[in-house]
C-alpha positions as CSV (number, residue, x, y, z in Angstrom):
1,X,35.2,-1.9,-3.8
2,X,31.8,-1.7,-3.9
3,X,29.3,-2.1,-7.1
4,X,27.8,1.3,-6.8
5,X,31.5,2.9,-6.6
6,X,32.6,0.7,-9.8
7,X,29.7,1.7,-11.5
8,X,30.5,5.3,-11.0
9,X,34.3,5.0,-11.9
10,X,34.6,2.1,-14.6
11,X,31.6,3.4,-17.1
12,X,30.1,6.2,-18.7
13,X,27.2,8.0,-17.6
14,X,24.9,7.0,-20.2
15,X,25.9,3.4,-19.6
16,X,23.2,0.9,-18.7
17,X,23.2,-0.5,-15.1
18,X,20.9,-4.2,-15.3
19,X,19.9,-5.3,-12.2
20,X,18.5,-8.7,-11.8
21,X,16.7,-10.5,-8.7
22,X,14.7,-13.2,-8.1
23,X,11.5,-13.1,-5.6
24,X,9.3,-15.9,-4.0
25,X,6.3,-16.2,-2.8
26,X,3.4,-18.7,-1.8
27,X,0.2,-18.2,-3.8
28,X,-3.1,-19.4,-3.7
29,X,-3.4,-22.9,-5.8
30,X,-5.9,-21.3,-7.6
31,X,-5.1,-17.8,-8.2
32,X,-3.0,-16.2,-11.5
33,X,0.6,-15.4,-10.3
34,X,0.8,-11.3,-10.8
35,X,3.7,-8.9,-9.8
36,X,4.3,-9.1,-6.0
37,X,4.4,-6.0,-3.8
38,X,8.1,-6.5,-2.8
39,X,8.9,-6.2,-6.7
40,X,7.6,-2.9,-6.4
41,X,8.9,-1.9,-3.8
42,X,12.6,-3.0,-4.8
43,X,11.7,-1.3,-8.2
44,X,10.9,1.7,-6.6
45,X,14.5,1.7,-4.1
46,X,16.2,0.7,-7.8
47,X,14.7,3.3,-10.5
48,X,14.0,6.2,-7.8
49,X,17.6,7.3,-7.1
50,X,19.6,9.5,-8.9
51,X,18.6,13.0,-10.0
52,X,17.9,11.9,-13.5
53,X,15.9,8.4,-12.6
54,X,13.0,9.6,-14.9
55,X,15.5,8.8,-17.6
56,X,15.9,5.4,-16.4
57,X,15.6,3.2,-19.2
58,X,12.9,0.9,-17.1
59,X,10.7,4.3,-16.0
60,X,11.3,5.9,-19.3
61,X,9.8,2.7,-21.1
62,X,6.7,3.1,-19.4
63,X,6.2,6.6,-19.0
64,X,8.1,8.4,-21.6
65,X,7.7,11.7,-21.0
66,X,4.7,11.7,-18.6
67,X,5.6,13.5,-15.1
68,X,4.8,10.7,-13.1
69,X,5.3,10.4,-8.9
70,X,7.8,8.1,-7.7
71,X,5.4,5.7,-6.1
72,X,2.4,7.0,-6.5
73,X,-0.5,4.2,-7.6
74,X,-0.3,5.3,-11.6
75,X,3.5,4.7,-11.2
76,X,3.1,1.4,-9.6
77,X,0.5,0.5,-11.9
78,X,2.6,1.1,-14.9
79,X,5.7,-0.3,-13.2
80,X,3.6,-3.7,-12.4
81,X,2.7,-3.5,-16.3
82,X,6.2,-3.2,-17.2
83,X,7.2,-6.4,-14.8
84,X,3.8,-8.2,-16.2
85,X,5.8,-8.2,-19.6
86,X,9.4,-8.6,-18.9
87,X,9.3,-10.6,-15.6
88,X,9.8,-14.9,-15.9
89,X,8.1,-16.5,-13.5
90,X,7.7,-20.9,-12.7
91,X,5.2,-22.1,-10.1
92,X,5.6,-25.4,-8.2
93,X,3.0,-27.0,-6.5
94,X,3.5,-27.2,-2.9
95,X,0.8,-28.6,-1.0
96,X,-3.3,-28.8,-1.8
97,X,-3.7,-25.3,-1.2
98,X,-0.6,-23.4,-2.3
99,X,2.0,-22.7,-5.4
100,X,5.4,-21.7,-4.5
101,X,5.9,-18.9,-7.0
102,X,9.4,-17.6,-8.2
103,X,9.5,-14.2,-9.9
104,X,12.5,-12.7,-11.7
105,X,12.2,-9.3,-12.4
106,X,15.4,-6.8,-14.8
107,X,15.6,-3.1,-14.1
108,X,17.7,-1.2,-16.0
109,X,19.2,2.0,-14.7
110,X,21.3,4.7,-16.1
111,X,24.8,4.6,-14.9
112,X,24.8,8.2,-13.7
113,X,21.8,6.8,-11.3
114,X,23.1,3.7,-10.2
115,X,26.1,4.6,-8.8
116,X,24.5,6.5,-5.8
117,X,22.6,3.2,-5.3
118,X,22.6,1.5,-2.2
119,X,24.8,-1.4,-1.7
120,X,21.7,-3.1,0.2
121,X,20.1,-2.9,-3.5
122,X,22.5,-5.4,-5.0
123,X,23.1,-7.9,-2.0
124,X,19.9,-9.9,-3.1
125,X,21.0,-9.9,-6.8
126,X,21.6,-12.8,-8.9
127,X,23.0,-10.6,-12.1
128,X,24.6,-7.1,-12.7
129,X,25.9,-6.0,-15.6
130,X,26.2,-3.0,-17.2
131,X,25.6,-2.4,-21.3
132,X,28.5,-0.2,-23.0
133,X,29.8,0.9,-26.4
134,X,32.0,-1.9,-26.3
135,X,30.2,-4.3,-24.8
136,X,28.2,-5.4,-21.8
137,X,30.1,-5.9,-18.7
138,X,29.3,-8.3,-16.1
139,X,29.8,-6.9,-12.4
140,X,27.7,-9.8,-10.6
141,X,28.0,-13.1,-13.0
142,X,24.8,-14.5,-14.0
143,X,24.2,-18.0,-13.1
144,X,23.1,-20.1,-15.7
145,X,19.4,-21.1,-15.6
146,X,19.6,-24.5,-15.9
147,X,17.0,-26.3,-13.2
């Protein structure tokens, strides 16, 4: 079965969908790591579906009750702030010239979105899990973070 069809049988519609994924990316030595395009852009394909995805925990932190376009460059700006603040990141110095740069970024989705996500959207994740009444759920287990 896939995720997005257990998400849309198992839980409530006002449940809380998590997504995590990790990204990586070479950076300059000497530049500041900041939120990568393809975070965006997999933000975007993750809080965009669903007919009420302006409800979206994730959006709704950032925008409240702003009307915002999906993608347009105030709602990437204020997605990127969002990411600034809740995204981990560890840089490893790879050669004289370059950091290797891994960036995990958390979305969280309302159920009754989520489950008309693509499966594509949760083959790169590392963790689902959705937050209940009783509890939160795992759907992908989280590895633990240990290197």
């Amino acid at each position: 079965m896939k995720i997005a069809d257990k998400i849309g049988v198992l839980f409530g519609p006002l449940d809380v969908v998590t997504i995590e994924r990790d990204f990586e990316a070479l950076i300059d030595k000497n530049a500041e790591p900041d939120v990568l395009d393809e975070c965006l852009d997999y933000a975007e394909d993750v809080l965009g579906v669903g007919e009420f995805s302006n409800r979206n925990p994730s959006w709704w932190q950032t925008f409240m009750n702003q009307e915002v376009e999906l993608g347009s460059k105030e709602w990437r700006d204020g997605i990127s702030n969002l990411l600034r603040l809740t995204s981990t990141h560890k840089i490893s110095a790879l050669d004289n010239d370059r950091n290797h740069l891994k960036m995990g970024i958390k979305l969280e989705v309302l159920a009754v979105n989520a489950k008309q996500l693509p499966e594509t959207v949760f083959n790169g994740a590392k963790c689902v899990s959705v937050q209940t009444v009783f509890g939160v759920v795992p759907l992908v287990e989280c590895p633990d973070d240990t290197d």
